[in-house]
C-alpha positions in Angstrom: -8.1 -78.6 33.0 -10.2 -80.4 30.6 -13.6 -79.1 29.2 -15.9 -80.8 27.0 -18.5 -80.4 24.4 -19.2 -79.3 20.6 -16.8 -77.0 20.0 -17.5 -74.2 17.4 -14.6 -73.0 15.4 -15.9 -69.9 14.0 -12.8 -69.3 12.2 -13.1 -71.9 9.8 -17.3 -72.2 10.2 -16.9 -75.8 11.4 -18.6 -77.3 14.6 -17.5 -80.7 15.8 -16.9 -82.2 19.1 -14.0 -82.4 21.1 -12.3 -81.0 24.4 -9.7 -78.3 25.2 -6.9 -79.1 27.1 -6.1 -76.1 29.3 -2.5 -74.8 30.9 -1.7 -71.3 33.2 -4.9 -70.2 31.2 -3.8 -70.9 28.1 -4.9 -73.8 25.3 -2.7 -76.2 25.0 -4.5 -78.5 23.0 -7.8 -78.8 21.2 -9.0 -82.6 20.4 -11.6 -83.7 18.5 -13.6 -86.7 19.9 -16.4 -88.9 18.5 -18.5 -88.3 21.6 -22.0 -86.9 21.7 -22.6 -83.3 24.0 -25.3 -81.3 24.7 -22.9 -78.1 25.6 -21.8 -75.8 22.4 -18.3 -74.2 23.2 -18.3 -70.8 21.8 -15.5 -67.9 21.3 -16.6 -65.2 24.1 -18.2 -62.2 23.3 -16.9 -58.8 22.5 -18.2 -55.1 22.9 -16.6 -53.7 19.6 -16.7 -50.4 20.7 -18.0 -49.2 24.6 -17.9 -46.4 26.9 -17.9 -48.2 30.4 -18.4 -44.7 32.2 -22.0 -44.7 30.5 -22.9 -47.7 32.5 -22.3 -45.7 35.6 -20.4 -48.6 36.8 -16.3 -48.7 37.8 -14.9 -51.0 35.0 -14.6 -54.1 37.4 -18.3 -53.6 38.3 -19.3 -53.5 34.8 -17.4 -56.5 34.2 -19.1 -58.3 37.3 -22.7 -57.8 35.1 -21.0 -58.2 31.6 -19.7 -61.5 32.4 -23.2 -63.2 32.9 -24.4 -62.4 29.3 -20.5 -64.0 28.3 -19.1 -60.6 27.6 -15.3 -61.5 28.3 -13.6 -58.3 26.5 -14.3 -55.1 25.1 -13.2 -52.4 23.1 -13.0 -49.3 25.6 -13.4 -45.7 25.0 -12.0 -44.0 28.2 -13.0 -40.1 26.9 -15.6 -39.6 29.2 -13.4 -40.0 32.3 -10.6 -38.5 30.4 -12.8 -35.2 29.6 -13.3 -34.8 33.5 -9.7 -36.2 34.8 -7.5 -36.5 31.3 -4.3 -39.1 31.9 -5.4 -39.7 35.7 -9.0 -40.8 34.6 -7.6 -42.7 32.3 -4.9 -44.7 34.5 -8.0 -44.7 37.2 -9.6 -47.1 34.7 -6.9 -49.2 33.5 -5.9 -49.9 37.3 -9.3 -50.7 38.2 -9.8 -53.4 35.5 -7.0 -55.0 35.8 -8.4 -55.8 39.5 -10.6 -58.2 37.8 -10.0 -61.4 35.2 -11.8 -59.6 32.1 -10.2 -58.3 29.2 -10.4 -54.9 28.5 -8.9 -53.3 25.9 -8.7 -49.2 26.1 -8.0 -46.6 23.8 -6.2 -43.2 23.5 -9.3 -40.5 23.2 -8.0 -38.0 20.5 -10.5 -35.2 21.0 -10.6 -34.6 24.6 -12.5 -31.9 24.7 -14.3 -33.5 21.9 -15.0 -30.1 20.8 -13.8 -26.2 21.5 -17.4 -25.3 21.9 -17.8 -26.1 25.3 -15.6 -26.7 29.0 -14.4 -29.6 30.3 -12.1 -30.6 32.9 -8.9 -31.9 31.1 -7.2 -31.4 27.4 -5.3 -34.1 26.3 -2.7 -32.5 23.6 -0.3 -34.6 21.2 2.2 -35.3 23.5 -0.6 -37.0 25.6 -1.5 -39.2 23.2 1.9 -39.8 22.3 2.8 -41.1 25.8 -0.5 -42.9 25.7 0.0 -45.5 22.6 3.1 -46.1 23.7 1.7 -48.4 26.8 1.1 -52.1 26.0 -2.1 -51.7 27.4 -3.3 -48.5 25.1 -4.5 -50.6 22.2 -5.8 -48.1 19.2 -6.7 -44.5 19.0 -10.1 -44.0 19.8 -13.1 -42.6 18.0 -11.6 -39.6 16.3 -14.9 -37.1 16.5 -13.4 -34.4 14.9 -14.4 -35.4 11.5 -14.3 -31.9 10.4 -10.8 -31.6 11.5 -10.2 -34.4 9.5 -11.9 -33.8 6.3 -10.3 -30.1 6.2 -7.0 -31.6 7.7 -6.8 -29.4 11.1 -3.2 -29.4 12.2 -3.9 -31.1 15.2 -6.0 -33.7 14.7 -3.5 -35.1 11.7 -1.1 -34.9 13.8 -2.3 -37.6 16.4 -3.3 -39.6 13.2 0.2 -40.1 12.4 1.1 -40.7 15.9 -1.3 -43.5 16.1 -0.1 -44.9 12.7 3.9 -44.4 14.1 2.7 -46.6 16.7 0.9 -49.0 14.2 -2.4 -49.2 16.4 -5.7 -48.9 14.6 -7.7 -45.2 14.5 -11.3 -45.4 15.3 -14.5 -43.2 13.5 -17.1 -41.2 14.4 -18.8 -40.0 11.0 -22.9 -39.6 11.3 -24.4 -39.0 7.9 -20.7 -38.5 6.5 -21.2 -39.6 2.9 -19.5 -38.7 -0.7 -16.2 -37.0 -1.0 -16.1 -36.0 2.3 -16.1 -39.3 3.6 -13.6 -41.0 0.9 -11.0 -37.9 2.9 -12.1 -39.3 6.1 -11.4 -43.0 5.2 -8.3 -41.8 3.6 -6.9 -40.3 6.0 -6.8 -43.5 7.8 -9.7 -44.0 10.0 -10.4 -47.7 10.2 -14.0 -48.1 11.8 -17.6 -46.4 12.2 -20.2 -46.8 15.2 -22.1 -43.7 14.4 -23.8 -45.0 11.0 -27.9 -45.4 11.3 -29.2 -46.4 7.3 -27.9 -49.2 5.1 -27.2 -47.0 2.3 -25.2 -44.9 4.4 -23.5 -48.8 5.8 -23.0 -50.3 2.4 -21.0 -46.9 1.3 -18.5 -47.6 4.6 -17.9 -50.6 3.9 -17.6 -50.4 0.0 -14.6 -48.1 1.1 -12.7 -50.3 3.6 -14.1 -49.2 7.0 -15.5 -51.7 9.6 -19.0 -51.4 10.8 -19.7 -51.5 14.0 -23.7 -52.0 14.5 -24.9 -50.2 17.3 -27.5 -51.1 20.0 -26.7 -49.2 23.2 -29.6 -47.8 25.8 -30.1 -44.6 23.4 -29.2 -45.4 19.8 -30.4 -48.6 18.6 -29.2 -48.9 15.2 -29.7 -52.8 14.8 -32.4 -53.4 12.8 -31.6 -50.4 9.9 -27.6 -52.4 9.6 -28.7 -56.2 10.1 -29.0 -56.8 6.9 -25.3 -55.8 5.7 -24.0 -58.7 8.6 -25.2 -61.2 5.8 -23.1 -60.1 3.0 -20.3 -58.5 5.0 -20.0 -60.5 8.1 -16.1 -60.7 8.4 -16.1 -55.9 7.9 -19.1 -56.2 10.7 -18.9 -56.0 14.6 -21.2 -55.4 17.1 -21.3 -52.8 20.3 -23.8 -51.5 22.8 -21.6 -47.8 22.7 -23.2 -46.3 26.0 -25.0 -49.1 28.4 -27.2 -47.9 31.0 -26.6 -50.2 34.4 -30.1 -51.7 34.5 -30.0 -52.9 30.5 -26.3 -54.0 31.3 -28.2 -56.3 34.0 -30.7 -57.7 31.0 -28.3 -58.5 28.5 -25.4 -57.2 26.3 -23.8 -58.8 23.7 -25.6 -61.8 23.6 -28.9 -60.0 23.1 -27.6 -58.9 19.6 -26.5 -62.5 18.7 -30.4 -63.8 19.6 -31.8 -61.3 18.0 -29.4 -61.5 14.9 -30.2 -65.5 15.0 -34.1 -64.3 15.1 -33.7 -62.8 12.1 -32.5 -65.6 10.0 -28.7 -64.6 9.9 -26.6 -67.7 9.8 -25.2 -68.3 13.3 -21.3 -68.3 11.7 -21.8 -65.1 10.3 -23.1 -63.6 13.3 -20.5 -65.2 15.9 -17.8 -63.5 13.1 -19.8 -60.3 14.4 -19.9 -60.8 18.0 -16.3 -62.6 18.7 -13.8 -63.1 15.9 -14.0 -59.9 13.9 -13.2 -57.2 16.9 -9.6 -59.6 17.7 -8.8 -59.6 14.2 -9.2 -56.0 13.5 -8.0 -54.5 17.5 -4.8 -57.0 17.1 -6.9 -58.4 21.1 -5.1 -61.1 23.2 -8.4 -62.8 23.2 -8.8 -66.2 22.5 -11.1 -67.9 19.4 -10.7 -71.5 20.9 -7.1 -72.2 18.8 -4.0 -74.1 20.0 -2.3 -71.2 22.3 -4.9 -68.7 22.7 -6.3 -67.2 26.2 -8.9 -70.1 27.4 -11.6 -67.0 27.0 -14.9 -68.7 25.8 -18.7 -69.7 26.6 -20.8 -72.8 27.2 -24.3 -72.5 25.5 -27.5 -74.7 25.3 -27.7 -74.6 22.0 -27.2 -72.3 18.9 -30.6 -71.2 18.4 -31.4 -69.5 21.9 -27.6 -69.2 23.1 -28.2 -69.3 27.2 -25.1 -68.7 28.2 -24.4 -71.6 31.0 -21.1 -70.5 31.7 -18.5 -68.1 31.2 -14.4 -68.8 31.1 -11.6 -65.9 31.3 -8.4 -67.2 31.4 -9.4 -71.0 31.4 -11.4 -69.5 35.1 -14.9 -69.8 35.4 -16.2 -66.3 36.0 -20.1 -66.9 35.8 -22.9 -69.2 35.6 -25.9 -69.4 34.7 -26.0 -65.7 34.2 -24.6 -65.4 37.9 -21.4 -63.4 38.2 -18.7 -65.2 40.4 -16.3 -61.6 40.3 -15.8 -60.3 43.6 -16.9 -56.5 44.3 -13.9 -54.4 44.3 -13.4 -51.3 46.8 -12.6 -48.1 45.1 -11.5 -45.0 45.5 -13.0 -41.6 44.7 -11.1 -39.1 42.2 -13.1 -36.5 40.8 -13.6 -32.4 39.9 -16.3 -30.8 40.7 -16.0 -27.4 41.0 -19.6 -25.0 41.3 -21.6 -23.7 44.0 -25.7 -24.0 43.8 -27.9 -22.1 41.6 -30.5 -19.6 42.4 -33.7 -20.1 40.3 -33.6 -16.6 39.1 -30.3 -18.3 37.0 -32.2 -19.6 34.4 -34.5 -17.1 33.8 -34.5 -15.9 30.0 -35.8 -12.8 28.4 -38.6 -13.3 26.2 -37.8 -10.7 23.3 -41.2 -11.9 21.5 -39.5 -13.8 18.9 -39.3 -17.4 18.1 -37.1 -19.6 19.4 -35.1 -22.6 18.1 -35.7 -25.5 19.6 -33.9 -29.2 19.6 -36.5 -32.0 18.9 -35.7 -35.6 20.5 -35.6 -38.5 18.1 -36.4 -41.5 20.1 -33.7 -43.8 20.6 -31.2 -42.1 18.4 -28.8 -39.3 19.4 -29.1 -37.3 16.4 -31.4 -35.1 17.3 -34.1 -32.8 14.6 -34.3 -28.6 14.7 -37.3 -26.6 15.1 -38.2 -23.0 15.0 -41.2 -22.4 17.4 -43.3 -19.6 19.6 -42.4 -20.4 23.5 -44.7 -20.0 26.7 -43.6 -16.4 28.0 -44.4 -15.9 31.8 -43.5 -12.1 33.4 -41.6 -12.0 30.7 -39.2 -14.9 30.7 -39.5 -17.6 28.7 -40.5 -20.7 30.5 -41.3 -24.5 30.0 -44.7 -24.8 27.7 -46.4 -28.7 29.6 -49.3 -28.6 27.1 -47.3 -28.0 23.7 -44.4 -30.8 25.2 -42.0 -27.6 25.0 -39.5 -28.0 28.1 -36.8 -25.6 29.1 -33.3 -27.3 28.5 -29.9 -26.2 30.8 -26.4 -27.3 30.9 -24.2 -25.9 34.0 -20.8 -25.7 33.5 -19.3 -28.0 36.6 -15.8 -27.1 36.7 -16.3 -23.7 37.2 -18.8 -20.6 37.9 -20.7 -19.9 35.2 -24.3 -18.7 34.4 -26.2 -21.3 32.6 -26.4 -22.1 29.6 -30.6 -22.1 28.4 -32.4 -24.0 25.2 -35.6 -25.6 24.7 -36.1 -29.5 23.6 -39.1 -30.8 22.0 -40.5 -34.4 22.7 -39.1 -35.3 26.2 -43.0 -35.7 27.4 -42.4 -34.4 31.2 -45.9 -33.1 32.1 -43.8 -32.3 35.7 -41.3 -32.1 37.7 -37.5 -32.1 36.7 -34.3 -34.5 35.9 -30.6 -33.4 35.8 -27.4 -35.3 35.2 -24.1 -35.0 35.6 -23.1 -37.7 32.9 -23.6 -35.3 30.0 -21.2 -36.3 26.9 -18.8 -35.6 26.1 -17.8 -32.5 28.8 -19.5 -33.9 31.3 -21.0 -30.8 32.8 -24.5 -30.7 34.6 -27.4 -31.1 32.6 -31.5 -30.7 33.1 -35.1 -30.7 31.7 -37.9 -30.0 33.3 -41.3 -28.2 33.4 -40.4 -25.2 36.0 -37.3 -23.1 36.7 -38.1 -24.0 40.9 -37.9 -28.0 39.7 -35.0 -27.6 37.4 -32.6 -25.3 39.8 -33.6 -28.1 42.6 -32.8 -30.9 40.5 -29.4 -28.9 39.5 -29.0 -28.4 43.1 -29.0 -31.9 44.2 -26.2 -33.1 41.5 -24.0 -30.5 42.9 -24.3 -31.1 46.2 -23.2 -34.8 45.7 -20.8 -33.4 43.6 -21.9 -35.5 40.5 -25.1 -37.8 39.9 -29.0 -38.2 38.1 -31.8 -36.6 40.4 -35.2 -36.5 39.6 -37.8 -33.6 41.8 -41.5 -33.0 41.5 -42.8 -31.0 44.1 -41.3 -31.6 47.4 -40.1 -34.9 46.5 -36.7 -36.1 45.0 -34.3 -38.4 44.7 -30.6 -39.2 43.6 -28.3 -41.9 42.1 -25.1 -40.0 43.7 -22.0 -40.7 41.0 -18.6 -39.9 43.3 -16.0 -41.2 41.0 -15.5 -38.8 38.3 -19.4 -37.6 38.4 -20.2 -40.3 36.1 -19.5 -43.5 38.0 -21.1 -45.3 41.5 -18.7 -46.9 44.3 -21.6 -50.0 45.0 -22.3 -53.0 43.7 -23.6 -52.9 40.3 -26.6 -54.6 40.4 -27.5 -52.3 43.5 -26.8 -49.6 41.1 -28.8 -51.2 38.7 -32.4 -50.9 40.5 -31.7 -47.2 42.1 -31.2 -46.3 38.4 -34.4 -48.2 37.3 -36.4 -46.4 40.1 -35.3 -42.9 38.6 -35.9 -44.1 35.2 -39.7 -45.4 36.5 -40.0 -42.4 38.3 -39.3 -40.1 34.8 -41.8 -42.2 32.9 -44.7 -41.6 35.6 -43.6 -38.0 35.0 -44.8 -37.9 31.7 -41.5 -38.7 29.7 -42.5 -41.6 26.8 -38.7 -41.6 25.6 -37.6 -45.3 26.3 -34.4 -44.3 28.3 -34.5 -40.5 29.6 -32.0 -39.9 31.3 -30.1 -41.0 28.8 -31.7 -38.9 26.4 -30.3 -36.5 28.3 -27.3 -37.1 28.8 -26.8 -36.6 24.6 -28.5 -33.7 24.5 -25.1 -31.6 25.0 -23.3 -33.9 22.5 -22.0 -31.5 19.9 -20.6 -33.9 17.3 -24.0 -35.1 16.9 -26.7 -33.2 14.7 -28.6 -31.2 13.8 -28.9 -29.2 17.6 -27.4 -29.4 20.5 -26.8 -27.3 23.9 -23.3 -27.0 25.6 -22.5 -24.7 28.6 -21.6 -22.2 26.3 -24.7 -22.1 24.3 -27.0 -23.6 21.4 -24.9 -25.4 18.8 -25.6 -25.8 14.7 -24.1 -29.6 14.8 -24.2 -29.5 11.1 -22.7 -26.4 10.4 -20.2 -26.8 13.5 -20.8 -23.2 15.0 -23.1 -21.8 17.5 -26.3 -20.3 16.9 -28.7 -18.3 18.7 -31.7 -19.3 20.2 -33.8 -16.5 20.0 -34.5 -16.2 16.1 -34.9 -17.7 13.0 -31.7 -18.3 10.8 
């Protein structure tokens, strides 16, 4: 096969014309011509550094919608399936994307449960991980969120450092506002990359010390415009990843909306493609192909290098979409999951008002860091309940693996003026999680994610509906792009409920994330994510 046009080697920051010359998928040849195109030929695109789970999508579905924006690999987190299933979750996702011509490249999750501070349905120990980086297919270790095991050198987590370095695959970050000496131990102790970071300062001090950046811009945090600036001077330590990808932005772009918008900005087009294609195969050691003599024919025709419509999309020297139009096949799958509770009663998440104040997690728009506040709450018969006018909502998390009596906070900023939302994607544990503006609307919305045995639900009033998630409690069976618009009409229907946060639910879903500060709620209670220890929620510290 013989494709045509100006071909832009990235590598060397050279565009000329020419054609490749491709064999059993591979490039056999690449000549350069003296004939005029109107088609750029461009290195594909690469997630640095994604959790597929968070699209709600099997990996072969997600790679259906990714392949339209010429997405043709990523960098794959399995922890959130691994937190519900461990090994099996993990296999689950490595047999289901192999069912498809994409390239995904998965990790071994080293803190599964991310934290001790709260249940989840698996543990995977060193032994795990062991067995785990010695597959082919296992490329690096991933995000190591136990930064505090790091920094003070828990027995543990060093130990599956050294495992990954004995198997010479690279060690992912996850430091937020680590600065200083505790990050130079951090770096030191051989973690290799950081997604979390949201200021330049904070940027410029990870890369000074040898750490790749990976600039976020997922559904929640959007962390582009605060980094853009270090792609210009540090293009070839810079990457790009969307992190967690809700279906419906999936369906609007992924990748390629951070090159446009990068390209917007005035960032020269070499530097950013060395974002977006050349810098994650470099660093991950990925069998994906940067348009050279023997690589994978994995690459993208554009209009130009100014808009970058993506006119088609190779994997494997096949054409996988056009015209933004994905030519995968849907792909049956089947259901594993553990799910393991029996309905709530409203009376469940009552709370005793003892006439004291009451901390309270604020939501920071778009970011998953999240502030801490200290505040009076609406008391009614003497339990503390959601206060509409004062945008102070009563917060749960329900531990799903077992019976257990809620676990009860309040969250600042979510907007609801009614009605309630619960989720069963709810990082890193994955347990059930809700806000809402009445105990009756909360325990219903609980109620419907457990029935299905996993999913988002949204009730006000007598009305409700579900996105039901049957593969793990975090993933849909259906076609993606179905998935897509039952998301979007929860998402609508939060908004109409009063909720100004751009994505809600997936808000939400972060709002039990302990590595994250300053506050945070798991099934076992209200967490200090800067001191690493539970607090209470009733008082002032």
């Amino acid at each position: 096969m013989k494709i045509s046009g100006n071909i832009v080697d990235v590598i060397n920051s050279n565009v000329f014309s020419g054609s490749l010359l491709i064999d059993k998928g591979r490039i056999i040849d690449v000549a350069r011509e003296n004939e005029r195109y109107n088609t750029f030929i461009v290195p594909g695109f690469i997630d640095a550094h994604v959790h597929i789970e968070s699209s709600m999508l099997v990996p072969s579905e997600f790679a259906r919608l990714a392949v339209g924006h010429g997405t043709v690999a990523t960098v794959s987190d399995p922890h959130e399936i691994a937190n519900v299933l461990g090994v099996d979750g993990i296999r689950f996702m490595i047999e289901n994307g192999n069912t498809v011509p994409f390239n995904f490249n998965f990790g071994a999750p080293p803190c599964v449960p991310a934290t001790p501070f709260e249940t989840s349905g698996a543990n995977l120990d060193a032994a795990d991980i062991d067995l785990l980086l010695a597959r082919k297919d296992i490329k690096y270790l991933s995000e190591m969120m136990n930064y505090p095991g790091v920094i003070n050198k828990d027995e543990e987590v060093i130990q599956k450092i050294a495992i990954a370095k004995r198997h010479g695959k690279p060690i992912d970050g996850h430091a937020p506002g680590l600065t200083g000496g505790a990050l130079e131990r951090y770096v030191r102790a051989g973690i290799s990359t950081d997604h979390e970071t949201i200021s330049y300062d904070e940027g410029l001090e990870k890369i000074l010390l040898g750490m790749k950046l990976i600039v976020r811009e997922g559904s929640a945090a959007k962390n582009f415009d605060a980094l853009s600036p270090l792609i210009m001077k540090y293009a070839d330590q810079c990457m790009f990843c969307s992190d967690d990808k809700h279906p419906d932005d999936l369906v609007s772009d992924h990748i390629d909306g951070l090159v446009r918008k990068a390209l917007q900005m005035g960032i020269d087009v070499m530097s950013v493609l060395k974002c977006a294609c050349i810098t994650p195969v470099i660093h991950y050691g990925l069998d994906a192909g940067l348009l050279r003599v023997g690589d994978r024919a994995d690459f993208i025709e554009v209009d130009n290098l100014e808009c970058f419509n993506v006119l088609r999309t190779f994997i494997n020297g096949e054409v996988v979409a056009e015209h933004g139009k994905t030519l995968l096949p849907h792909v049956s799958v089947p259901f594993i999951n553990k799910f393991c509770v029996n309905e709530k009663r409203v009376s469940d998440f009552f709370i005793k008002d003892m006439g004291k104040p009451v901390n309270v997690i604020e939501v920071i728009n778009d970011q998953v860091v999240t502030g801490r506040m200290s505040m009076t709450c609406k008391s009614c018969g003497g339990n503390l309940v959601s206060d509409v006018n004062n945008d102070i909502l009563k917060l749960v998390v329900v531990n799903r693996y077992e019976d257990c009596p809620p676990s009860i906070g309040f969250v600042k900023n979510f907007g609801l003026k009614k009605g309630a939302i619960a989720s069963s994607v709810a990082h890193d544990s994955h347990n059930i999680v809700a806000v809402g503006t009445t105990d009756e609307d909360i325990c219903n919305a609980v109620n419907l994610v457990i029935k299905q045995k996993g999913g988002l639900s949204v009730v006000y009033g007598d009305v409700s509906e579900t996105l039901p998630l049957p593969v793990g409690g975090l993933m849909s069976n259906e076609d993606g792009y179905s998935v897509a618009k039952r998301y979007s009409r929860l998402d609508l229907i939060a908004k109409q409920l009063g909720s100004l946060l751009s994505a809600p639910f997936m808000a939400l879903s972060f709002m039990p994330l302990l590595v994250i500060p300053k506050l945070k709620l798991s099934d076992k209670g209200l967490f200090d994510g800067e001191k690493f220890r539970f607090i209470d929620l009733i008082g002032v510290e």
